[in-house]
PQR file of N, CA, C, O and H, with PARSE charges and radii, in Angstrom:
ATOM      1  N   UNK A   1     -20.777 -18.027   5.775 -0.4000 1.5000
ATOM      2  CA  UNK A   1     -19.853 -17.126   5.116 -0.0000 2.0000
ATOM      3  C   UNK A   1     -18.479 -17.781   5.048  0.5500 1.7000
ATOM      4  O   UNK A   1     -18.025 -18.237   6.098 -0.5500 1.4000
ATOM      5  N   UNK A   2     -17.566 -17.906   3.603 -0.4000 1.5000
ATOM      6  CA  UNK A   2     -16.344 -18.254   3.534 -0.0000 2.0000
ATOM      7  C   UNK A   2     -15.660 -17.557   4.307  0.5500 1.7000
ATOM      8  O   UNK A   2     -16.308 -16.685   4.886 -0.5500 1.4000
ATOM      9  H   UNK A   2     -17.935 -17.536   2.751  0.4000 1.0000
ATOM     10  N   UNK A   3     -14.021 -17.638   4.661 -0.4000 1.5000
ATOM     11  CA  UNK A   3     -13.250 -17.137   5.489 -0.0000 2.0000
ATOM     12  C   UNK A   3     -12.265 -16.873   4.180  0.5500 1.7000
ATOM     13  O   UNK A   3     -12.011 -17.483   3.142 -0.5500 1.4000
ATOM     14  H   UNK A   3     -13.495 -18.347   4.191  0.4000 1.0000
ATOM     15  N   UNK A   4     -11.904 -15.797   4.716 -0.4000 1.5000
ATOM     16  CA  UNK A   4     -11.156 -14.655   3.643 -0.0000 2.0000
ATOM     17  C   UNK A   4      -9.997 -14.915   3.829  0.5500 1.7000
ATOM     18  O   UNK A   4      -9.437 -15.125   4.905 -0.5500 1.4000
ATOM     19  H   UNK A   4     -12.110 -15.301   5.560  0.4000 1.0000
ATOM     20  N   UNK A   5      -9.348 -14.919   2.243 -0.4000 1.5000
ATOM     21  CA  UNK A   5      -8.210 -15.493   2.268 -0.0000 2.0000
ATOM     22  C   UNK A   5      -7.179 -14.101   2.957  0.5500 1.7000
ATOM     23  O   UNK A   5      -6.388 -14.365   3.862 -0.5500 1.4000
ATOM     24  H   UNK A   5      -9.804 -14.748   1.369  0.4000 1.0000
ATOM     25  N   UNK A   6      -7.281 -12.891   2.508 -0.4000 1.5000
ATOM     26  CA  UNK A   6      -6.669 -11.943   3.041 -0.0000 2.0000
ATOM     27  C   UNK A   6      -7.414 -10.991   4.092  0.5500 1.7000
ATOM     28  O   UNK A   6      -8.177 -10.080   3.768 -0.5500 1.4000
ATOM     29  H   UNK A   6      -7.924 -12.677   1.773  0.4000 1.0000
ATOM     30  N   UNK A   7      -7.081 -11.336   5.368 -0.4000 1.5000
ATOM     31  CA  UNK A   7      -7.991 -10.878   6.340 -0.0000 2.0000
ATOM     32  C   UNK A   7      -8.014  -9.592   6.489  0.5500 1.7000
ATOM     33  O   UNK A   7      -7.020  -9.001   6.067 -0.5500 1.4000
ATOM     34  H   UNK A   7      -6.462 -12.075   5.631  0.4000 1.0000
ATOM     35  N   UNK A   8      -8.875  -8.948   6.978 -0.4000 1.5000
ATOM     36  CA  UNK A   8      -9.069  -7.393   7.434 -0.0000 2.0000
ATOM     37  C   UNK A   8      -8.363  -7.279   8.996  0.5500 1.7000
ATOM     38  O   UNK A   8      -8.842  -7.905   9.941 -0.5500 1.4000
ATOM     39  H   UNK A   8      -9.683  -9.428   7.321  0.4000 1.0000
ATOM     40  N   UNK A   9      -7.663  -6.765   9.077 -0.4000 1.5000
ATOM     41  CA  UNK A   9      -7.338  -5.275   9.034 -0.0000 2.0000
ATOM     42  C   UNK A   9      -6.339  -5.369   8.091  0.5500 1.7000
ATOM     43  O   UNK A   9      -5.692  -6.409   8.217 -0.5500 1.4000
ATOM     44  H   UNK A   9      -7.274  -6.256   8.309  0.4000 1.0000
ATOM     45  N   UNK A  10      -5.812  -4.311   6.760 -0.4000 1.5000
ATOM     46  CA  UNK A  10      -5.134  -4.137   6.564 -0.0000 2.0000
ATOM     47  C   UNK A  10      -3.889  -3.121   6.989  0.5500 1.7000
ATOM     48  O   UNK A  10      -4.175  -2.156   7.699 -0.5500 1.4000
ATOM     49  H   UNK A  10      -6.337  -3.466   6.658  0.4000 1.0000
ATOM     50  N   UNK A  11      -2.970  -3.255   6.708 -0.4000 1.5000
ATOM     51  CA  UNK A  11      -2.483  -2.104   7.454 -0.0000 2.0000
ATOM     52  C   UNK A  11      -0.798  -1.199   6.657  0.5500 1.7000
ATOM     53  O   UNK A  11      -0.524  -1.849   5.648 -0.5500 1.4000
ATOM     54  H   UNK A  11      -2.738  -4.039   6.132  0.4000 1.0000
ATOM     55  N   UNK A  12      -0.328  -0.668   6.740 -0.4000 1.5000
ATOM     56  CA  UNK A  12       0.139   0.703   5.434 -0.0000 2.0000
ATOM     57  C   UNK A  12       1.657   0.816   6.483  0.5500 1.7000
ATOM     58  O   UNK A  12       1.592   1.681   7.356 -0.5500 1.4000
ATOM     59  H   UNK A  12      -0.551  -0.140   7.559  0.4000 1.0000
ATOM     60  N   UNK A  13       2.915   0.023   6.416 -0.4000 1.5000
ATOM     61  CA  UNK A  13       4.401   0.123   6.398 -0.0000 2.0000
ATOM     62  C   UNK A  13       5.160   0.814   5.862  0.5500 1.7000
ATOM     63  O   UNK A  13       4.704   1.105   4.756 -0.5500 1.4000
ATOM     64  H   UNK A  13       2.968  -0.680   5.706  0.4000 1.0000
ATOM     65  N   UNK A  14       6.322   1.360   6.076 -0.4000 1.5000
ATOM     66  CA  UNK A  14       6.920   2.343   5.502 -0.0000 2.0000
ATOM     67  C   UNK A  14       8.381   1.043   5.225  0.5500 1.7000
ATOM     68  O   UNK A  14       8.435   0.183   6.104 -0.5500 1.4000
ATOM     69  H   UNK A  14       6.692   1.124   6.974  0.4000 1.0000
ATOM     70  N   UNK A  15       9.063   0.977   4.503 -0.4000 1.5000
ATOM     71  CA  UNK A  15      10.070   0.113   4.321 -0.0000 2.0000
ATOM     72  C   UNK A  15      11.450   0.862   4.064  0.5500 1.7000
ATOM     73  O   UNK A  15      11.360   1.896   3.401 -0.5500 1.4000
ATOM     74  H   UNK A  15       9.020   1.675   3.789  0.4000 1.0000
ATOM     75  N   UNK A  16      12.446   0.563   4.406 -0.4000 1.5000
ATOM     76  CA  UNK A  16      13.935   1.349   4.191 -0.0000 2.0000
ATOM     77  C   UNK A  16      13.406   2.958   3.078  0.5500 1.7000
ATOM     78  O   UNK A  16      13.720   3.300   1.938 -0.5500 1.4000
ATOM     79  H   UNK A  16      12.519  -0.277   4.944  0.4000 1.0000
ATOM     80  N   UNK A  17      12.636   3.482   3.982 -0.4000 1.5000
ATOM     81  CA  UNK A  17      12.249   5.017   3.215 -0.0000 2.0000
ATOM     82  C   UNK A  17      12.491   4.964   1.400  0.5500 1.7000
ATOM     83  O   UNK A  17      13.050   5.734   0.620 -0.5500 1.4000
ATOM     84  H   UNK A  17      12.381   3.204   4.908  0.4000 1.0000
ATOM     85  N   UNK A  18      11.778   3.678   1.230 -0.4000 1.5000
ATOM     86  CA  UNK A  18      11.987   3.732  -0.240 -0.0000 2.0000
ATOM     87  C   UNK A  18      10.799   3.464  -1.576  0.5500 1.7000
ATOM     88  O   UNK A  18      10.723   3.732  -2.776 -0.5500 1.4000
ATOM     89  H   UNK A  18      11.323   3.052   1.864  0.4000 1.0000
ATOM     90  N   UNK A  19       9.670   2.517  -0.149 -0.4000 1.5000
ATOM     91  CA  UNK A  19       8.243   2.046  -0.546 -0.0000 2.0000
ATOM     92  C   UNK A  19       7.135   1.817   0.869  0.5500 1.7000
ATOM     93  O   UNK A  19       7.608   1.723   2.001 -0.5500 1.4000
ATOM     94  H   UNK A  19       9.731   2.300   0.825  0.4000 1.0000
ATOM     95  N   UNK A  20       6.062   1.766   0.685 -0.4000 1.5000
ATOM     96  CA  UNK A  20       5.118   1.529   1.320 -0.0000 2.0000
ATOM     97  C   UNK A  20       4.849   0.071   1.031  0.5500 1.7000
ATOM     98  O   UNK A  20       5.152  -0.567   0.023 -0.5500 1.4000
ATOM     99  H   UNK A  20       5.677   1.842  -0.235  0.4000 1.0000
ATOM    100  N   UNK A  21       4.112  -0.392   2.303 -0.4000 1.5000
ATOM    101  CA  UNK A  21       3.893  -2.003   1.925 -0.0000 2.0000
ATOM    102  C   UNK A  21       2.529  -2.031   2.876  0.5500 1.7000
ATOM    103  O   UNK A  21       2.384  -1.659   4.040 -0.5500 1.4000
ATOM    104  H   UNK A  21       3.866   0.126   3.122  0.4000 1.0000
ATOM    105  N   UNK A  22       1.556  -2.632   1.905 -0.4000 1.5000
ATOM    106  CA  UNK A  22       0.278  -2.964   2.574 -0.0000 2.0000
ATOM    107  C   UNK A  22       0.267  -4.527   3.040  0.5500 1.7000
ATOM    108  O   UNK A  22       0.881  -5.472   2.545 -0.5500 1.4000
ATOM    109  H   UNK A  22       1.674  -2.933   0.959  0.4000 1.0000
ATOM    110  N   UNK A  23      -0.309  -4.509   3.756 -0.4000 1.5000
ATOM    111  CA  UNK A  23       0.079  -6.028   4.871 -0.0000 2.0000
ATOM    112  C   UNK A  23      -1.182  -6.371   5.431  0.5500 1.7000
ATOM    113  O   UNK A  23      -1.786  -5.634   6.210 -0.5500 1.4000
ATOM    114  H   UNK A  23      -0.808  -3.741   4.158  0.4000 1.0000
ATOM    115  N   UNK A  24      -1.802  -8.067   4.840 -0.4000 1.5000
ATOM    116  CA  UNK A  24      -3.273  -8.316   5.826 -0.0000 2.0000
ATOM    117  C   UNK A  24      -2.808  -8.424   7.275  0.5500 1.7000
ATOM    118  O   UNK A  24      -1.696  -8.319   7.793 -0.5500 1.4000
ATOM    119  H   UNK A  24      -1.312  -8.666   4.207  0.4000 1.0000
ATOM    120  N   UNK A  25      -3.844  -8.630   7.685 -0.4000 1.5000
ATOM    121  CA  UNK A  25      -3.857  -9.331   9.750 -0.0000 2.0000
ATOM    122  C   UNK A  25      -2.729 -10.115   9.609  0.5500 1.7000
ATOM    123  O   UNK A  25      -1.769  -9.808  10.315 -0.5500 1.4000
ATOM    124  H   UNK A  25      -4.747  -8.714   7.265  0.4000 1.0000
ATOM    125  N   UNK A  26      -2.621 -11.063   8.857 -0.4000 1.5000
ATOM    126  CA  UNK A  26      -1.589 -12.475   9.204 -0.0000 2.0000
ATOM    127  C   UNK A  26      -0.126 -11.837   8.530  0.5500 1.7000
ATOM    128  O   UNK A  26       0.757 -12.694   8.574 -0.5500 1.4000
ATOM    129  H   UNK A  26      -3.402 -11.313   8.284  0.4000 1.0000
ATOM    130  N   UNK A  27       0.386 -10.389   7.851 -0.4000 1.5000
ATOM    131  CA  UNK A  27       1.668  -9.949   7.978 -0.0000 2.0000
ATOM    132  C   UNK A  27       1.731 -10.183   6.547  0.5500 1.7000
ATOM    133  O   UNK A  27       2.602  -9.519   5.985 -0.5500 1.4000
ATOM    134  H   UNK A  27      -0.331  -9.693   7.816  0.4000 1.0000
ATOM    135  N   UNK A  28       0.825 -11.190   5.576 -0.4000 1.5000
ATOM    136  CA  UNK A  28       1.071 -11.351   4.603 -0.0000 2.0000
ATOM    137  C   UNK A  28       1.251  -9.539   3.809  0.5500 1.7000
ATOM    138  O   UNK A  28       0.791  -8.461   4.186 -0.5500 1.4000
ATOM    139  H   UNK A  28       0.118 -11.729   6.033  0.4000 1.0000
ATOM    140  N   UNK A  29       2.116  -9.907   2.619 -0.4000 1.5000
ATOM    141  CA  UNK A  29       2.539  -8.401   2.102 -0.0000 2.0000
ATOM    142  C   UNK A  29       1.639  -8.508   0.825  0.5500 1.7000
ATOM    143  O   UNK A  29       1.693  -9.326  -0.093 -0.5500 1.4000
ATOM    144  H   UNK A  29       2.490 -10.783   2.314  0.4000 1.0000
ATOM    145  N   UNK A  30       0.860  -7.531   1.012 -0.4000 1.5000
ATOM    146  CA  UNK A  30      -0.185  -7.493  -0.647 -0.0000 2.0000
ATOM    147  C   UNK A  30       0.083  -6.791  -1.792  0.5500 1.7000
ATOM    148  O   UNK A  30      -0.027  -7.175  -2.956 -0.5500 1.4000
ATOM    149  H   UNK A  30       0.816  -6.867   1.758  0.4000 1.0000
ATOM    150  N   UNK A  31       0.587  -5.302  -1.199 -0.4000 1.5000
ATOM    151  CA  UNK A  31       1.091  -4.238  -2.639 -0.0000 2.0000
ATOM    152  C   UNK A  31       2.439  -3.452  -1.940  0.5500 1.7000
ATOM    153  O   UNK A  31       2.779  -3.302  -0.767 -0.5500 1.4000
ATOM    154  H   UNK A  31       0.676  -4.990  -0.254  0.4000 1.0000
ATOM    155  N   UNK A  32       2.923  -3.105  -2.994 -0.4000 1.5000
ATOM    156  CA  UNK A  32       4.392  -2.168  -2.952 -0.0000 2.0000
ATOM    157  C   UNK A  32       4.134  -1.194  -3.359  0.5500 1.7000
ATOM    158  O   UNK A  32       3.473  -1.300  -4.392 -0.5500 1.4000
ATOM    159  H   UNK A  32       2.647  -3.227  -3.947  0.4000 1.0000
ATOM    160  N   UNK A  33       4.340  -0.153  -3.043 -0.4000 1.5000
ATOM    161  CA  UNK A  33       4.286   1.320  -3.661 -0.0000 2.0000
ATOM    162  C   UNK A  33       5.265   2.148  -3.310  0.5500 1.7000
ATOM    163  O   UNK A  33       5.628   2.732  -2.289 -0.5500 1.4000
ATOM    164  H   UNK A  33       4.878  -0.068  -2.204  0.4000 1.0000
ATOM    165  N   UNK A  34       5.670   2.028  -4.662 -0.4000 1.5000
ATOM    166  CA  UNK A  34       7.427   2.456  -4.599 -0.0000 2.0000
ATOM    167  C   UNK A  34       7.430   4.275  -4.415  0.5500 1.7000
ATOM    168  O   UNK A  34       6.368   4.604  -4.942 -0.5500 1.4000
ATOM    169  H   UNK A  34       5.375   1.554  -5.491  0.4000 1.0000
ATOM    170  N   UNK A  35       7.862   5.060  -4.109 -0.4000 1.5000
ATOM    171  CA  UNK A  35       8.589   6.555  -4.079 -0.0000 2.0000
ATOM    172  C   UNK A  35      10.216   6.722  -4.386  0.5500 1.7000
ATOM    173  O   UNK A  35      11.178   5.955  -4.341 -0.5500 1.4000
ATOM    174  H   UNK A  35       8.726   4.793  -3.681  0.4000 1.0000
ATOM    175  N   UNK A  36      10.082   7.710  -4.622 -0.4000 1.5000
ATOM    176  CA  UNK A  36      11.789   9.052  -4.796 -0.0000 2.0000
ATOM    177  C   UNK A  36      11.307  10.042  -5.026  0.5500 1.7000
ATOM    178  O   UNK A  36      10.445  10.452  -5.802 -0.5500 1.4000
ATOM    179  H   UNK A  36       9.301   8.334  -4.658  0.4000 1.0000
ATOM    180  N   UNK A  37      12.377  10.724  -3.743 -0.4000 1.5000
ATOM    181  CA  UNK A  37      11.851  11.938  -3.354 -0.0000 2.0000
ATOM    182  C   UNK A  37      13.096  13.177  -4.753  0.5500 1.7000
ATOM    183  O   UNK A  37      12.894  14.240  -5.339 -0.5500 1.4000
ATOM    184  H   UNK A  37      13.077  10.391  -3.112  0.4000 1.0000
ATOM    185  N   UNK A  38      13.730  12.646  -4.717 -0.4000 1.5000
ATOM    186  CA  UNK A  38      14.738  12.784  -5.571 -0.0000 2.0000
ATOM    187  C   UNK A  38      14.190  13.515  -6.861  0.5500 1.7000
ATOM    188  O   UNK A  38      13.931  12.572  -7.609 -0.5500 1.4000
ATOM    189  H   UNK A  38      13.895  11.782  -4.241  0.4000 1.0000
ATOM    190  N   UNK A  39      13.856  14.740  -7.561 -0.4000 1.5000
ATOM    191  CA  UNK A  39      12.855  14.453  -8.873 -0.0000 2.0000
ATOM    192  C   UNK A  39      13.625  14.074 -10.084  0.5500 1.7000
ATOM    193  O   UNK A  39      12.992  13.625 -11.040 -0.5500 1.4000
ATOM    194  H   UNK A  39      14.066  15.506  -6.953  0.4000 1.0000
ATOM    195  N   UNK A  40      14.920  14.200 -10.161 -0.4000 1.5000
ATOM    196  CA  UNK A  40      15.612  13.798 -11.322 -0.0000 2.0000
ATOM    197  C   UNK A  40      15.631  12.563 -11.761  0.5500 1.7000
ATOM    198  O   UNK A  40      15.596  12.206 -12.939 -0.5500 1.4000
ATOM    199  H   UNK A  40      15.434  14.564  -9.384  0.4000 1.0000
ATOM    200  N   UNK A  41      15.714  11.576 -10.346 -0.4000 1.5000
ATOM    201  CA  UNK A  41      15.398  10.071 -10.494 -0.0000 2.0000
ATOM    202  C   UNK A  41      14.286   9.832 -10.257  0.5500 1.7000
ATOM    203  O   UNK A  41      14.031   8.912 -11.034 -0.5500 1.4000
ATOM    204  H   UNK A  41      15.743  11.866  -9.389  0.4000 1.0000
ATOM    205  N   UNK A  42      13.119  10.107  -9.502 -0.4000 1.5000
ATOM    206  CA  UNK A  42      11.655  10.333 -10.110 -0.0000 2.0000
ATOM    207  C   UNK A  42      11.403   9.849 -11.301  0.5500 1.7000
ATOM    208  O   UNK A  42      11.033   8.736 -11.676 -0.5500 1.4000
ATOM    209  H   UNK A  42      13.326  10.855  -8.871  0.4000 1.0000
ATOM    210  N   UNK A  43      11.716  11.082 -11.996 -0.4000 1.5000
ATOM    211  CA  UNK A  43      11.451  10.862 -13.195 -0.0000 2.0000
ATOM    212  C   UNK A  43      12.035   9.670 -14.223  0.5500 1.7000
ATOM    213  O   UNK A  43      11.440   8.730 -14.750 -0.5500 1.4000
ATOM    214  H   UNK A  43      12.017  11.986 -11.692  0.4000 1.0000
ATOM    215  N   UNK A  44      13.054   9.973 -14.275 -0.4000 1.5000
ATOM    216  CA  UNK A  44      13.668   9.078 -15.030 -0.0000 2.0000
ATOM    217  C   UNK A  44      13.368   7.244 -14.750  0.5500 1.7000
ATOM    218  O   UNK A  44      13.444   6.330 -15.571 -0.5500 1.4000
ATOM    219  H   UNK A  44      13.537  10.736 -13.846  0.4000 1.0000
ATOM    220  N   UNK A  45      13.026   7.199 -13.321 -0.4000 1.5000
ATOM    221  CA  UNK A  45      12.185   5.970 -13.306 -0.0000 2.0000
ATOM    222  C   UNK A  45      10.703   5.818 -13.093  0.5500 1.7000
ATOM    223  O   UNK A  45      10.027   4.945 -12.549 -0.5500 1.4000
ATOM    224  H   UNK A  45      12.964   7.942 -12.654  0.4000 1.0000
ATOM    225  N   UNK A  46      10.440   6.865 -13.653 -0.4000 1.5000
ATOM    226  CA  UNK A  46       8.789   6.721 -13.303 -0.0000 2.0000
ATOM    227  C   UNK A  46       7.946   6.309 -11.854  0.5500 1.7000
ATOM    228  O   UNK A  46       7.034   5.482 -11.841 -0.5500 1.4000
ATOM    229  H   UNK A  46      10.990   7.574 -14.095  0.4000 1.0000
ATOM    230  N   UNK A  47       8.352   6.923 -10.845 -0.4000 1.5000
ATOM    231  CA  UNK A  47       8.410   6.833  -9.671 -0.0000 2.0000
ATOM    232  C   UNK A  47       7.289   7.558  -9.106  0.5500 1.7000
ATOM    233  O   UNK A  47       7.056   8.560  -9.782 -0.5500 1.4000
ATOM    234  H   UNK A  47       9.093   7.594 -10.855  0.4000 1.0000
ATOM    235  N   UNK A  48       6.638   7.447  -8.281 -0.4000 1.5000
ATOM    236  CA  UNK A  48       5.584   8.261  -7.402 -0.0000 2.0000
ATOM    237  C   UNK A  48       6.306   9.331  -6.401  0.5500 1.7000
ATOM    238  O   UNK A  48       7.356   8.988  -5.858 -0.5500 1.4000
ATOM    239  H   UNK A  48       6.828   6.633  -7.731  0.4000 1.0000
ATOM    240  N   UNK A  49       5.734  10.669  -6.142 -0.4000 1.5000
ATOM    241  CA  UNK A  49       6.207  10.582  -4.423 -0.0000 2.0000
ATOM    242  C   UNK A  49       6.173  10.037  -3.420  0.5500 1.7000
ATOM    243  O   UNK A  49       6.179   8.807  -3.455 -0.5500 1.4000
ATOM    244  H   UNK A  49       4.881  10.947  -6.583  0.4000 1.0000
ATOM    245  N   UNK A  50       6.139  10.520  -2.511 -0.4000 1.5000
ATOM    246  CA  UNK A  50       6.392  10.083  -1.309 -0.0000 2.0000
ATOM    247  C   UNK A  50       4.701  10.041  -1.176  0.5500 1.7000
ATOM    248  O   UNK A  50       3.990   9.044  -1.054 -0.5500 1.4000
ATOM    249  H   UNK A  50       6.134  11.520  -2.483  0.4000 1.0000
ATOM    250  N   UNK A  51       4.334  11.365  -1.238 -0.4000 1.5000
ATOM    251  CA  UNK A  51       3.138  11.664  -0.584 -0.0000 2.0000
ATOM    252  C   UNK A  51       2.355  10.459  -1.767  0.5500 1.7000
ATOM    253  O   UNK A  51       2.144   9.259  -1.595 -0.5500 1.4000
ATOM    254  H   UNK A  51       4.912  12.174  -1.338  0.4000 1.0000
ATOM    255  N   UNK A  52       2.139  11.092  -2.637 -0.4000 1.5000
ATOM    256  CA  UNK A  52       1.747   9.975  -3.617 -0.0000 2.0000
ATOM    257  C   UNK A  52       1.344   8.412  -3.458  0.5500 1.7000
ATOM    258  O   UNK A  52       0.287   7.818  -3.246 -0.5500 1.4000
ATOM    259  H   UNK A  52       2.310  12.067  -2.778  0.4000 1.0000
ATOM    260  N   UNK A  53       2.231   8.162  -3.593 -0.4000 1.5000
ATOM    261  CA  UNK A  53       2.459   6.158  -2.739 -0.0000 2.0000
ATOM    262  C   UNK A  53       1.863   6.064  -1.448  0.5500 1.7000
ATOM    263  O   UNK A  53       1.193   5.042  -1.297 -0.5500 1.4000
ATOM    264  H   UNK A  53       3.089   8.644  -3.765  0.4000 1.0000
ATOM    265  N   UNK A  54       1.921   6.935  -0.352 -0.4000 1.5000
ATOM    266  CA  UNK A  54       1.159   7.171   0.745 -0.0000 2.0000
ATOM    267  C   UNK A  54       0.096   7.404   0.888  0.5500 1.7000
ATOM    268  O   UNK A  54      -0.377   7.059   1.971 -0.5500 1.4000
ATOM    269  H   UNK A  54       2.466   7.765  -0.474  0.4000 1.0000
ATOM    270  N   UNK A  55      -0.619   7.945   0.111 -0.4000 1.5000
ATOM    271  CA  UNK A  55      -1.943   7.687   0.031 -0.0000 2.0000
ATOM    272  C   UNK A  55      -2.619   6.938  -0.896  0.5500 1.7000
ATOM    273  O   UNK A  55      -3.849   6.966  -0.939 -0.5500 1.4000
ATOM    274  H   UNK A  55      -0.235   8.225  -0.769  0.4000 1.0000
ATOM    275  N   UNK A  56      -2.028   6.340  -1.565 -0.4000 1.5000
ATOM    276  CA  UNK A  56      -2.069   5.228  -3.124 -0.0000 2.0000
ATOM    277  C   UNK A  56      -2.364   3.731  -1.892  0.5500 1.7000
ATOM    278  O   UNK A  56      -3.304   2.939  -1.822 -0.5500 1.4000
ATOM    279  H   UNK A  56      -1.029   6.317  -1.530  0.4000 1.0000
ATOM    280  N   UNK A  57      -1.093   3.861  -1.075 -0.4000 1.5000
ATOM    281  CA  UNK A  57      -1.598   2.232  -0.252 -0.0000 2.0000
ATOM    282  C   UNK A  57      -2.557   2.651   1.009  0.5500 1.7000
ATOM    283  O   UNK A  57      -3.547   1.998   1.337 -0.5500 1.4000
ATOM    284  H   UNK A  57      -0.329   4.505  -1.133  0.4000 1.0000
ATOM    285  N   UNK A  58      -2.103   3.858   1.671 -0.4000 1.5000
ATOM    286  CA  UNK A  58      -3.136   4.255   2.679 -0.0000 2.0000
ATOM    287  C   UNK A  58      -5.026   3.845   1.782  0.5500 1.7000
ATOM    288  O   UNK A  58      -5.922   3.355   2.469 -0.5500 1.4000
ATOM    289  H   UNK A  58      -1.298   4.389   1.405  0.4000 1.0000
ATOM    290  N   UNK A  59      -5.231   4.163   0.321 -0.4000 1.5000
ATOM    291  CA  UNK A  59      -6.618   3.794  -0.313 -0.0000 2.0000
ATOM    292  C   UNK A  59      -6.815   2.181  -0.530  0.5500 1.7000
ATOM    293  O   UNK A  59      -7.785   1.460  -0.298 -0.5500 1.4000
ATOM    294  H   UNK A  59      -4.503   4.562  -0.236  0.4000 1.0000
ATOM    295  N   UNK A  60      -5.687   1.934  -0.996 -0.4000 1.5000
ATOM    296  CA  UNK A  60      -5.631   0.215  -1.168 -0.0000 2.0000
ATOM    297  C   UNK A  60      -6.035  -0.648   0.214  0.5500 1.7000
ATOM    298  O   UNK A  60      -6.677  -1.697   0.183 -0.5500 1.4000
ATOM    299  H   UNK A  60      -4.899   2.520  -1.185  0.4000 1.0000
ATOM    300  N   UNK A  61      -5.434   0.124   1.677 -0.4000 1.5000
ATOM    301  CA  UNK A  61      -5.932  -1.080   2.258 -0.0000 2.0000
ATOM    302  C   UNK A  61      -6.874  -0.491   2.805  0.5500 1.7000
ATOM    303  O   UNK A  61      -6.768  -0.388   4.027 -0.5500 1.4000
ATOM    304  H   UNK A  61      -4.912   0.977   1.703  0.4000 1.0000
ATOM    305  N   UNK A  62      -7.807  -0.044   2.321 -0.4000 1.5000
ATOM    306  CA  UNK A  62      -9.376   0.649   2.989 -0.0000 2.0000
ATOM    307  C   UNK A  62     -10.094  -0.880   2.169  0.5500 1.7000
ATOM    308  O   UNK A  62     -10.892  -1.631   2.729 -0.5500 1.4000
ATOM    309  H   UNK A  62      -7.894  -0.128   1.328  0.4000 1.0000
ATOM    310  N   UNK A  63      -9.518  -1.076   0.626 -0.4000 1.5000
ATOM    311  CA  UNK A  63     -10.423  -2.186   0.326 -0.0000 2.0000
ATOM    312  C   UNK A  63     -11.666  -3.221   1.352  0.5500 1.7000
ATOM    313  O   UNK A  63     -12.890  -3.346   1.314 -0.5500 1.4000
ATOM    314  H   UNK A  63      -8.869  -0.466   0.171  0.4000 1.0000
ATOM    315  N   UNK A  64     -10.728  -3.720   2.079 -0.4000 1.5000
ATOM    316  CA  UNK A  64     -11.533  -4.979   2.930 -0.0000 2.0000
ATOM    317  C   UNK A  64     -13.027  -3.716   3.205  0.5500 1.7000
ATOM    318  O   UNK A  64     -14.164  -4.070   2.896 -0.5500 1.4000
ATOM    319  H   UNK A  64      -9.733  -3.618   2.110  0.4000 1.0000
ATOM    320  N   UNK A  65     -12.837  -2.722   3.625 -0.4000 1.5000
ATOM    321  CA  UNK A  65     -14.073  -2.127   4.738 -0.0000 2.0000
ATOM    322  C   UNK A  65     -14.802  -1.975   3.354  0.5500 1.7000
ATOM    323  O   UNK A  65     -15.876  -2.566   3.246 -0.5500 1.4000
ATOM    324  H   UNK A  65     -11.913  -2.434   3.876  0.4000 1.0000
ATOM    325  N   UNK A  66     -14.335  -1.240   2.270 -0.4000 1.5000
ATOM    326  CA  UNK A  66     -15.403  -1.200   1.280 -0.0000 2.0000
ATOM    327  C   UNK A  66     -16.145  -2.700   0.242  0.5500 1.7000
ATOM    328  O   UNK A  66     -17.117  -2.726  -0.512 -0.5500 1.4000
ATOM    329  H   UNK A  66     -13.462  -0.760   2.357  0.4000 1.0000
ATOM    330  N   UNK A  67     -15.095  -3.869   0.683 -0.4000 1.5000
ATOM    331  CA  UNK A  67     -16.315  -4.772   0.232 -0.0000 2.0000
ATOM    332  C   UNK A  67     -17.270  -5.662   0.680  0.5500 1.7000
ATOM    333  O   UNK A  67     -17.992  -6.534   0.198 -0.5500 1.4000
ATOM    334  H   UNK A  67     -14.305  -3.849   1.296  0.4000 1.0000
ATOM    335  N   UNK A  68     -16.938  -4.932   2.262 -0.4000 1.5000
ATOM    336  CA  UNK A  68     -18.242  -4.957   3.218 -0.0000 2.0000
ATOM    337  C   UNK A  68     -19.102  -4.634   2.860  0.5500 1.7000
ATOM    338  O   UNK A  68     -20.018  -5.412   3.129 -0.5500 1.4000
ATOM    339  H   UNK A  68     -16.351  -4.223   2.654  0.4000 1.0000
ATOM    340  N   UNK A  69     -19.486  -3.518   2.135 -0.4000 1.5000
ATOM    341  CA  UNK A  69     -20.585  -2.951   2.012 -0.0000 2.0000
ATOM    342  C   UNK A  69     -21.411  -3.531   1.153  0.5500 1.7000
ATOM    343  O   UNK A  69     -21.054  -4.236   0.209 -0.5500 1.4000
ATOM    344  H   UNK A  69     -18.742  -2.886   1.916  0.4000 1.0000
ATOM    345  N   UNK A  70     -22.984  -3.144   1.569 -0.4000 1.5000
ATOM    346  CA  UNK A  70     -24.185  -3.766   0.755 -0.0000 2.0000
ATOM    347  C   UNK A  70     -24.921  -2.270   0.189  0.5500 1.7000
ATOM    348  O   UNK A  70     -25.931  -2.306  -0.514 -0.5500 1.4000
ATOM    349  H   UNK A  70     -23.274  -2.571   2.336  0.4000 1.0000
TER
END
């Protein structure tokens, strides 16, 4: 079996309360998932919530376990 370039565990950061950051084993940073809680600027930048983005990267780094599977 090859050795994976982005290792499992992934794991789900909160950054200056502004984005989420998914991160392999080795710290490398994989996705951003931006929020504003704000809805006027929300909107106007096309922004996620809070909750939103939080479970957007909380699903992203489940990846590794689901392409375990057979």
């Amino acid at each position: 079996m090859t050795q994976r370039r982005f290792p499992p565990p992934w794991t789900v950061d909160e950054a200056n309360d502004t984005c989420f950051i998914v991160r392999d084993a080795n710290g490398q940073a994989l996705g951003y998932f931006y929020f504003e809680d704000d809805p006027g600027r929300r909107t106007a930048a096309s922004l996620l919530t809070k909750d939103e983005a939080r479970r957007m990267a909380a699903n992203f780094a489940k990846v590794p376990g689901l392409l375990g599977r057979k």
